[in-house]
C-alpha positions in Angstrom: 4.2 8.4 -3.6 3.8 5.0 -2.1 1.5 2.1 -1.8 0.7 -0.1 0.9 -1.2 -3.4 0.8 -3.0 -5.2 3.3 -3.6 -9.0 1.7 -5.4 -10.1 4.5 -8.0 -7.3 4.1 -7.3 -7.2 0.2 -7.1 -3.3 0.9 -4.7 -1.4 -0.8 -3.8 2.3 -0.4 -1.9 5.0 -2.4 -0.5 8.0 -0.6 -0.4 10.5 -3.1 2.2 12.7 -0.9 4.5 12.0 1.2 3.7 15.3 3.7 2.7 14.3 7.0 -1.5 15.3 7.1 -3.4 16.8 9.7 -6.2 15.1 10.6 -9.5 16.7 8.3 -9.4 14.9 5.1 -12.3 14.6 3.2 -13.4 11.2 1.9 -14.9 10.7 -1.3 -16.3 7.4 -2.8 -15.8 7.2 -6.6 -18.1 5.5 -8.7 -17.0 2.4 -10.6 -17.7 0.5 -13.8 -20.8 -1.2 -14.1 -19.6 -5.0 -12.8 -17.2 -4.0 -11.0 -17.2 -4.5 -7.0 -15.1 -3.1 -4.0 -15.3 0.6 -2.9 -12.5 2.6 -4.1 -12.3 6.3 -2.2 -10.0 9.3 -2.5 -9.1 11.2 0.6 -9.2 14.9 0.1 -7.1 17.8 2.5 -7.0 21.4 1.3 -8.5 21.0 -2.5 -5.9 18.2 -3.2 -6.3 14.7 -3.9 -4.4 13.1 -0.8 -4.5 9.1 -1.3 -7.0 6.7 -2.9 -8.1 3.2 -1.2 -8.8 0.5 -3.1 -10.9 -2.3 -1.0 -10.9 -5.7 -3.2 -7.2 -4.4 -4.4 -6.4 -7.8 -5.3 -9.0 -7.8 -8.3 -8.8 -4.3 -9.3 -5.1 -3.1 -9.4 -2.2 -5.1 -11.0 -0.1 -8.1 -9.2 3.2 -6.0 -10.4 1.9 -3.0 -8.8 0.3 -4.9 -5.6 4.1 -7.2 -5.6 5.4 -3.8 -5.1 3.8 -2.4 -1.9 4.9 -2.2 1.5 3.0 -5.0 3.7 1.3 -3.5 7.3 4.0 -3.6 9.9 6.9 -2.7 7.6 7.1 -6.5 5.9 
């Protein structure tokens, strides 16, 4: 597993494998906690939970979690 985070976008996403995926996934938006903004949505290949996006990341996951994540272009 690995996350990557986008600060600029606040986007976050967790990749939930590290198997390359053919293109197909399903995506799935869950619903969320009365008061609580910001899509999150898991992507779905073969009956298995692939990844989940968090949009608004910055307000909905942890800092020590979000501290940890790869940045877009490998920074």
């Amino acid at each position: 597993m690995h996350i990557e985070y986008d600060p600029e976008a606040d986007a976050a996403y967790l990749y939930l494998t590290d198997n390359e995926l053919a293109p197909g996934r399903r995506i799935v938006e869950l619903e969320t906690p009365p008061g609580i903004s910001g899509p999150v949505i898991m992507d779905w290949k073969d009956g298995k939970i692939t990844g989940v996006e968090v949009v608004g990341a910055s307000d909905l996951l942890h800092a020590d979690l979000l501290a940890q994540a790869a940045r877009p272009g490998g920074s």
